[in-house]
Each structure stands twice: as structure tokens, then as C-alpha cells.
N, C-alpha and C positions, 0 to 999 in steps of 0.2 A: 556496785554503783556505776561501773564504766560501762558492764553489759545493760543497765536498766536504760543509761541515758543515748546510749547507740538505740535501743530499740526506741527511746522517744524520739530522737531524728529519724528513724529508718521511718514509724506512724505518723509525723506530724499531721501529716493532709486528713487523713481521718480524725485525731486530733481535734482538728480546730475546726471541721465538720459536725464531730458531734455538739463542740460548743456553741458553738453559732445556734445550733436546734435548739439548745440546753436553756438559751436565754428567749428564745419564739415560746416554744411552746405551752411554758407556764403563762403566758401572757393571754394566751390565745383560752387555755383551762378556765384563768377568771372570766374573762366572757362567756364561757360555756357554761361554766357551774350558774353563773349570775344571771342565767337565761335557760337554766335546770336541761340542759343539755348533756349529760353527762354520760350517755352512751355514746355521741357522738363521735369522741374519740378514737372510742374502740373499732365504730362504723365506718367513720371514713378510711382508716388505719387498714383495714380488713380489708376492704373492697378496692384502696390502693394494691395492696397485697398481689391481689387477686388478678387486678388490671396489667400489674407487672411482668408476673406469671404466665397469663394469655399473652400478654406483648412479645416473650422471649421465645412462647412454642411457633409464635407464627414469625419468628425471624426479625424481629422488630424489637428498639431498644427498648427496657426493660421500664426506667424512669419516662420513658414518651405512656409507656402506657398504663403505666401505674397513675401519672397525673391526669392522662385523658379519661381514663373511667371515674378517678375520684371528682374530676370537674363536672364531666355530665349527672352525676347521680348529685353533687351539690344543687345544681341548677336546677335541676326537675324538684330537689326538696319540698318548694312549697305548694307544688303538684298535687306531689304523691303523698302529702300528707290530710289534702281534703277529701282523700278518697281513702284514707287509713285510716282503723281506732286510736284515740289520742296513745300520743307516747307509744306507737307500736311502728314506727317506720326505722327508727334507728337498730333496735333490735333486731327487726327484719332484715337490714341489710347487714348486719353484723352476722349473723349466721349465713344469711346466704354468699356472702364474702368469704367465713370460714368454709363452709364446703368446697366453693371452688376451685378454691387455692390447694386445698388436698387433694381434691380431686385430679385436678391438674398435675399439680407435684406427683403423685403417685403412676397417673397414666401417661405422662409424655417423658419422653429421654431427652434430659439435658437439661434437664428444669430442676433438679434435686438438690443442687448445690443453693441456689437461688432461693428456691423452696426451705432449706434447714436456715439459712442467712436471714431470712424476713422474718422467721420464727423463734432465731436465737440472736438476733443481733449482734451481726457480724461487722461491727464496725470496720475492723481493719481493713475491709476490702473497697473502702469508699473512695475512689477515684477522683480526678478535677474535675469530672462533670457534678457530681454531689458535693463538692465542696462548692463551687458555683452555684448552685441550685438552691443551698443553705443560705450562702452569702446573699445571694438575692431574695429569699424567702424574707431574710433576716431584714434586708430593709424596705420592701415590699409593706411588709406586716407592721415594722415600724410607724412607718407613715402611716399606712392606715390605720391603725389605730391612733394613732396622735389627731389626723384628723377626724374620725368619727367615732370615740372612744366615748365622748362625751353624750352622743346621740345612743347609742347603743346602750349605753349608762341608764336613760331616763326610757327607753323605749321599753327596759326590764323592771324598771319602779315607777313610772308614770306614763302607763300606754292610756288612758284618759286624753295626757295633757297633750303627748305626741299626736294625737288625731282631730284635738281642736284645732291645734295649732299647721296643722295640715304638716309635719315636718315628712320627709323623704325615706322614712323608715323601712320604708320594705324594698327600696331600692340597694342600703345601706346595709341592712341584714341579710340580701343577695351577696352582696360584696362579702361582709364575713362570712358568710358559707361558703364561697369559691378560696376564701384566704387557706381556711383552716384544711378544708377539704386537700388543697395544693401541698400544703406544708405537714400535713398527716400521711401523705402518701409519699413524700419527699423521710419524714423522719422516719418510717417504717422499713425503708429500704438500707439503712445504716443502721439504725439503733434496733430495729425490731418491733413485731408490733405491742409488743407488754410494755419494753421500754418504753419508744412514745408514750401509749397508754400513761404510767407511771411520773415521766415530768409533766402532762398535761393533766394530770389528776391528782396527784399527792403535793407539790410545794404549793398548789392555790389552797388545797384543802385548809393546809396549814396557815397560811395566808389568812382564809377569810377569818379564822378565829383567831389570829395573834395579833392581828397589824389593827391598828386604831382607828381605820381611814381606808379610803379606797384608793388614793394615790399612794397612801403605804402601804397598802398590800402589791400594789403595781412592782414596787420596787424589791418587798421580801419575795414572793414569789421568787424571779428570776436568779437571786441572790441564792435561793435555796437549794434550787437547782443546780444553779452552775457550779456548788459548793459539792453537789453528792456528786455530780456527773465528776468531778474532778478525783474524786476519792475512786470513784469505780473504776475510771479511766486507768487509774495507777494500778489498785489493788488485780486487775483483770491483765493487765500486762506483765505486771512483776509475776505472776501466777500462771499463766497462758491460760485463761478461763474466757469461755463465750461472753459477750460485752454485755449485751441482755439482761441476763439474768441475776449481773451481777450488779449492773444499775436499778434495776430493781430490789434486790437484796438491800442496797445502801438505804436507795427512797425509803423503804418499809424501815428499816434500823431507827431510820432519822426521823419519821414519822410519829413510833413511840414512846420518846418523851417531850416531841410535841403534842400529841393527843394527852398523855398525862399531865401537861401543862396546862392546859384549856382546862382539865377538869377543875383540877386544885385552883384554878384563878377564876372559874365559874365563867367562863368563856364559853356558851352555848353559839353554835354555831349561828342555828338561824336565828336566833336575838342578834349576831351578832351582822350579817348584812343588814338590817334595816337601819344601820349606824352609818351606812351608804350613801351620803349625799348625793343628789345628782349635781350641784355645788363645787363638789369634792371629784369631778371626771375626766378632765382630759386625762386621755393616753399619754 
């Protein structure tokens, strides 16, 4: 007991880095799922990756350049997807991300460590610049979704009514794609890129078919999260096991008798977002 809790004072900065994430990034998942985004994830995740990588061969901080490539490729998004077949620009840049990054890893000296860290989520080495970078993701992403939560809400079930009404929609759907974009390249550099993956994709999953509502899924999501991250947090310390893999381990644990919950309660996923108010939206 006295070696567990020396080693959670010696971790805390990584600690409360990854929690900070733990609580963004399910947030940032229901707007992706609810805007059938769901490789996004993986795509910004990757291409962060990748950005960080190139950052460190050319001498240049690692988070400067993981954030600068996932912003530019956010920003071009609605670009490069009128000149791409539908649903083929996330994927695309999810593999062309993954080559990179190995590519990279494999042929530059000094990239290795950085390289298995992004791959297996190495949280413990998250410094005060990534605890800062969380911290401010964390209330960045806050705000804006509180502020445009509600827009983004009706622009994925009433894009009709958002173009009568002339509302700011594609300026604000900019803005969540630089949020996500920022804080996917941010969480891949501590947690890894499955783990991100993993809290932006499994507590909303469960989310949309347990919670009654869309402000209560706002609230389970983050809750579910921050509930595995805490279990892996521990179980990966007490153990010395890469942090990654083993936050994913938990998600998927925790995952399966909420998916056998939905069945037995007849909780069909997609019946169950059109119970979505737009009503029902702020962040």
C-alpha cells in the first residue's frame, strides 16, 4: 500500500493529465457519433501522431507539431471532402497517418521512444506542458460546446431548419473540427492513439443507448469514462503495464454488459438517438 501511493505522488501530473482527457473526450465522441463521424477519431488521432513524429525528426517540439498538422488537416476538412467520395476522407487520412508515423519511427534515430509512447500510451511520461495543454483543452472544449452544443445538436437532426433560418453552421462546425482535431492530437501523445480512440468511442457508444436524453447522455458519457480511466490508471500502475492498452482493456470490459444491457432492455441504438431533442441540447 505505501509503495502503490509513493508511486501515485511520484505520477500525479500524468494522473490528472489523463483525467482531464478522460472527461473532453467522451464529449467531443457524442458529437462525432451524432454527426456519424466515427472515424474521425482514429483520423485525427493518427495524423496528430504523425505531426509529432515529423516535429521531433526535424528538432522541433513534439506537441507543437502534432497540434499543427492535426489543425491544418481539420481546416482543409471541408475542402478535401468535395473533392473526395463520400465517407472516404477520414479513412484516408487514418492510413495515410498510420504509414507515416511508422515510417518515420522506423527510419529516423531518436524517434523510437516517442514512436512506441504514441502507440502504447505511455502516459507516465506526460510532463507540464501536457498537463497544461489538457487543462486548457479541458476548458476550451467546455465552453464551446456549452456555447454551440445546441447548434451542432440541430444542425445533425434538423439541417432543413438550420438553412432556413440562415444559422452559422458551417462556421461552428469549423470550430468543432479544429476543437477535436487539437484535443485528439493532444490525447494521443499521453494516452495513445487506441486509448483516445477508446474514451472517444466506447462511453458515448454506451451513452447513446442507456441515457434517456441528450443532456443525459452528456453527463453518462464523461462519468463512464472517467470511471474506466481510473480503474486502468490503478490496475497499470500497481502492475507496471503500458497505460494504453490497458485503458482499453477496462473500456471493452465495461463495454460488455453494457451492450448486453441495451439488448435485454430492447435499447436499439439507432431508435434510440431520434429520442434526441433538439429541446434537449445545450452542452
Amino acid at each position: 500500500m505505501t509503495d502503490f501511493l509513493s508511486q501515485l505522488l511520484l505520477f500525479w501530473r500524468p494522473g490528472l493529465t489523463g483525467a482531464l482527457l478522460a472527461l473532453l473526450l467522451p464529449l467531443l465522441g457524442l458529437y462525432l457519433r451524432l454527426r456519424q463521424e466515427y472515424w474521425a477519431a482514429l483520423a485525427y488521432g493518427q495524423v496528430g501522431a504523425a505531426g509529432a513524429l515529423g516535429a521531433m525528426a526535424l528538432g522541433l517540439p513534439h506537441i507543437a507539431g502534432g497540434l499543427a498538422l492535426g489543425l491544418a488537416v481539420a481546416g482543409a476538412k471541408h475542402r478535401l471532402e468535395k473533392r473526395l467520395p463520400p465517407a472516404g476522407l477520414f479513412p484516408l487520412l487514418f492510413i495515410l497517418g498510420w504509414s507515416l508515423s511508422l515510417l518515420l519511427t522506423a527510419n529516423l534515430p531518436g524517434v523510437e521512444r516517442l514512436g512506441a509512447a504514441l502507440f502504447e500510451g505511455q502516459l507516465y511520461f506526460a510532463g507540464v506542458e501536457m498537463l497544461c495543454g489538457a487543462a486548457l483543452a479541458l476548458i476550451v472544449g467546455t465552453l464551446f460546446l456549452w456555447r454551440t452544443g445546441r447548434l451542432l445538436l440541430l444542425a445533425s437532426l434538423c439541417p432543413v431548419h438550420c438553412h432556413a433560418q440562415r444559422l452559422p453552421v458551417w462556421r461552428v462546425g469549423m470550430g468543432f473540427d479544429l476543437l477535436a482535431a487539437a484535443s485528439l492530437a493532444l490525447a494521443v501523445m499521453s494516452l495513445g492513439v487506441m486509448g483516445a480512440f477508446a474514451l472517444v468511442f466506447i462511453p458515448p457508444w454506451l451513452a447513446f443507448a442507456l441515457a434517456p436524453g441528450w443532456r443525459a447522455a452528456l453527463a453518462v458519457a464523461p462519468v463512464l469514462a472517467f470511471f474506466a480511466y481510473v480503474v486502468a490508471f490503478v490496475l497499470a500502475l500497481i502492475h507496471d503495464q503500458p497505460f494504453g492498452p490497458t485503458l482499453v482493456l477496462v473500456l471493452g470490459v465495461l463495454a460488455l454488459p453494457g451492450a448486453l444491457a441495451m439488448r435485454f432492455a430492447g435499447h436499439a441504438e439507432s431508435g434510440k438517438a431520434h429520442h434526441f431533442h433538439p429541446d434537449d441540447g445545450k452542452a
